[in-house]
N, C-alpha and C positions, 0 to 999 in steps of 0.2 A: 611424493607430496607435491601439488601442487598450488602453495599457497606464496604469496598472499592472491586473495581473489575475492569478484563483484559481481552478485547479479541483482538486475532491476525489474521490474514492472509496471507496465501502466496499465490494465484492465485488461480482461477479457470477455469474450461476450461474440457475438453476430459481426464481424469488421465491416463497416459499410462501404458500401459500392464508392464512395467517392475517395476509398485509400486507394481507388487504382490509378488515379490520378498521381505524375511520377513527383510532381512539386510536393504534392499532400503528404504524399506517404514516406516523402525525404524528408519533410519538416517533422514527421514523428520519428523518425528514424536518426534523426539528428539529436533531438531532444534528448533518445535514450542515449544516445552515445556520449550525448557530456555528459549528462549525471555519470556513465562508467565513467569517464574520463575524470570526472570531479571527482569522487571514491577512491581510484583505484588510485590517484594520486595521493591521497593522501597514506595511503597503507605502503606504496613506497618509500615513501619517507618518516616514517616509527612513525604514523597517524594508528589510532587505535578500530577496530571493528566498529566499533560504538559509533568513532566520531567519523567515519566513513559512510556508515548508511545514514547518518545525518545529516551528511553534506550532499546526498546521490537522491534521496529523498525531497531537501528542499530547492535544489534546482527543480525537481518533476513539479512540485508545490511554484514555483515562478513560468511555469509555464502553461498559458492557459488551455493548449492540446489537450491537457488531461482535468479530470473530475477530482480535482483537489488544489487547494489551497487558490490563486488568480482563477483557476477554471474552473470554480465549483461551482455545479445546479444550483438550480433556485425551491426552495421551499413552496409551501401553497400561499407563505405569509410574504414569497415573493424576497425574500432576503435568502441568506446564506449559512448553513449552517455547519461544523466541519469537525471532524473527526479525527483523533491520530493515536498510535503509540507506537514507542520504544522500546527494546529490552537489552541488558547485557549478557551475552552468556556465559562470563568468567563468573558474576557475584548473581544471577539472578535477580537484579533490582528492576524496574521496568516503570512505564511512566504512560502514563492513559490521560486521554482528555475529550470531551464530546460535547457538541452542541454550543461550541464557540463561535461569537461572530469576531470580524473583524480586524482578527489576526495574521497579520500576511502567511506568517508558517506554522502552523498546528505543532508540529515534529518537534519544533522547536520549542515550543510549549512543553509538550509530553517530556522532551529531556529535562526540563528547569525541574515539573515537578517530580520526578525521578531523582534526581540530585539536590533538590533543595528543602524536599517537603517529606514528612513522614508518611507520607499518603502514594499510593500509586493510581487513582482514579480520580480525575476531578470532573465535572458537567454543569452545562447551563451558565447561570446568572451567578453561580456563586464561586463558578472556577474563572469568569471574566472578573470577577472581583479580587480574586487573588491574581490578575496580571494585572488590574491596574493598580495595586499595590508594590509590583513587581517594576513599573512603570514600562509596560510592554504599550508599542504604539498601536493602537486602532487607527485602521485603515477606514477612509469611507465605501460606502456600497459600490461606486464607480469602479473602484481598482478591480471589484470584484464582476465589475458586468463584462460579458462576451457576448454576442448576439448571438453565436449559437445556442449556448447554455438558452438563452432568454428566448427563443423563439420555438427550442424543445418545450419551456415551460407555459407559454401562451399556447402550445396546441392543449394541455393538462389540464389547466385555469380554471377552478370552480365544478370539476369533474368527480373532485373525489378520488380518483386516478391516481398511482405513482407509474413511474416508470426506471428501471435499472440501467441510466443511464444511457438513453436511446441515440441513436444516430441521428440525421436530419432525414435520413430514408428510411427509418422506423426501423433498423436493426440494432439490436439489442446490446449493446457494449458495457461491461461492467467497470466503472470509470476509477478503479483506486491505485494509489500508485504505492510502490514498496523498494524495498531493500533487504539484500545480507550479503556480509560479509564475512570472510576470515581475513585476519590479521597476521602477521607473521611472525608471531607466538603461539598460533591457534588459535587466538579465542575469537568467539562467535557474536554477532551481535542482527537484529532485524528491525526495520520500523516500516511504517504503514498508514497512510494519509488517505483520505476520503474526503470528498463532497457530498457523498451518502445519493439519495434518489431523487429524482426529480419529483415536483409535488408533494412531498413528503410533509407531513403534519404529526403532529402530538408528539414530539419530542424521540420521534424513530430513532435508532442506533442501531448499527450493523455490526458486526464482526471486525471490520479493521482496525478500534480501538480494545478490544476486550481480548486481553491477554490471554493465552490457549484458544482464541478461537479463530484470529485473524493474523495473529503475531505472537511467535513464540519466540525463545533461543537458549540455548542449553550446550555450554562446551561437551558435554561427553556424549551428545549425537549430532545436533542440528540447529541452523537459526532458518526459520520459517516465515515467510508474508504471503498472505491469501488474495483471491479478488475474487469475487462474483456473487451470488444471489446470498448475501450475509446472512438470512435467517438459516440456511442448512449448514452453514461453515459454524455457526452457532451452536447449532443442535450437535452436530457433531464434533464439537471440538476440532477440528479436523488440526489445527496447528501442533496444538500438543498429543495429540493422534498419529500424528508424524512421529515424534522423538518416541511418545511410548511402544510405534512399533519396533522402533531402532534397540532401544533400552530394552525393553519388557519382551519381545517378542523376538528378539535379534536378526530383525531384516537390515540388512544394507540400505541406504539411502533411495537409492532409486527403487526397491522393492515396497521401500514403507511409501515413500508417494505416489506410487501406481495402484497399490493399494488406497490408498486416501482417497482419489480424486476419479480412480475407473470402479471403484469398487463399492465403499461406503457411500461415499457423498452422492455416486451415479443412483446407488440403489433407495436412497432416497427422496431421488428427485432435485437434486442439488446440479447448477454450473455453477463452473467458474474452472477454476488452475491456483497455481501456488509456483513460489518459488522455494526450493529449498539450499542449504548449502551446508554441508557438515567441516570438520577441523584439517582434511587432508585435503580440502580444496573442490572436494568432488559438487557438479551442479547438477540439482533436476529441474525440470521448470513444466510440469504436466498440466495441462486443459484437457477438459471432456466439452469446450466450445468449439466454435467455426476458427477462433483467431486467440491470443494473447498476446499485446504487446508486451516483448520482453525483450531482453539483452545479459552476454557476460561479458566479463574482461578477468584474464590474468596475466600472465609472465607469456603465455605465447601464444594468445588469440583475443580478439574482443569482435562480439556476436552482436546485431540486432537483427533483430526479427519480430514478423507482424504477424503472419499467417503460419 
């Protein structure tokens, strides 16, 4: 067994020409290696699965590389809209939230209502309503602006147009960022942050808050976090499509996500990748893209990787 163990993601998709640049592509490479480093510390020290991909997640949410949380796109209404959730996979409880502004860490959202609320989905104006009863601080729009994000969305502008999180050279990057871990008791846990699409209107929501679809996790196969074109990770369930292959179908890990992601999701016209991780430590991390930023860490390696 190889546990306790961490793995991360921040989007997959087209990697643009400017990650070959060596400063660029160390500042995203850096990025993923604290969040492992932030995670994996806590699970050496009796930190739990749970509160591991929380803490590996909202480092990725503070950094504005990525298309979540300080990095997130801009709407067509020119603001920010953001997505997340949680799961355990000792009790199965999980925590969802979408189309929040202003909240520096979505993840951290998705845990409070997880743990605090009888509810595992909250959206909109009336789950900001329940953090400001929570007395969660709203950030201004500033914290949230980066001139890339804002100069992707001025090429979009009145177009009608989205975009899946594009590069500044118009390759295609799927901007979400995730986590799973195992703990070392075994148990599983995943979470998954978005900025969602650039231009995006009428209240769009993707796959990285909707439980089985973008984020699963389940002690007795797998904890799961998705990236890429969220309507096919949707249709196909593809997170809890992982575990039912493990459970139902008795593929091993790496069988049931080459499955997932070369097979179903391909044959439907779906990109993107997944991270998986089941309770002996084992990791997959498959894309049918050009690149996924990802990384792991355990007891005797810790991995970034872009391409």
């Amino acid at each position: 067994m190889n546990i306790p163990a961490i793995a991360v993601h921040g989007g997959s998709g087209t990697i643009a020409s400017s990650i070959d640049d060596p400063k660029i592509r160390k500042s995203y490479l850096d990025a993923l290696r604290e969040a492992l480093e932030a995670g994996f510390s806590l699970l050496t020290n009796d930190g739990t699965a749970l509160e591991s991909v929380k803490k590996a997640v909202t480092v990725l949410e503070d950094c504005e590389l990525f298309n979540a949380g300080k990095g997130s796109v801009f709407t067509s209404k020119g603001d920010h809209e953001m997505d997340a959730a949680i799961m355990d996979g000792k009790t199965l409880d999980a925590g969802a939230v979408a189309g929040i502004k202003g909240i520096k860490n979505p993840v951290l959202f998705a845990d409070d209502i997880m743990k605090n609320t009888p509810f595992v989905f909250l959206a909109g104006n009336e789950a900001m309503e329940y953090a400001r009863r929570q007395k969660y601080e709203f950030l201004p729009d500033s914290y949230f602006f980066t001139q890339l994000r804002y100069d992707q969305w001025t090429n979009l502008r009145g177009s009608g147009d989205v975009s899946l999180d594009h590069s500044s050279d118009n390759g295609h990057k799927f901007g979400t960022v995730g986590a799973v871990a195992v703990d070392s008791e075994g148990n599983l846990a995943a979470a998954t942050s978005t900025g969602g699409m650039t231009n995006k209107a009428w209240g769009r929501v993707g796959d990285s808050p909707m439980i089985g679809a973008g984020t699963y996790a389940k002690n007795q196969t797998c904890a799961v976090s998705c990236t890429g074109h969220g309507e096919y990770f949707i249709r196909g369930v593809v997170a809890y499509d992982v575990s039912c292959l493990m459970e139902y179908g008795g593929m091993s890990l790496k069988d049931a996500t080459n499955e997932a992601i070369f097979k179903r999701l391909k044959k439907m016209g779906g990109e993107g990748g997944l991270i998986a991780i089941d309770a002996h430590g084992n990791i997959y991390m498959p894309f049918n893209t050009e690149g996924m930023y990802r990384g792991l860490k355990n007891n005797r390696q810790t991995m970034t990787q872009i391409l």
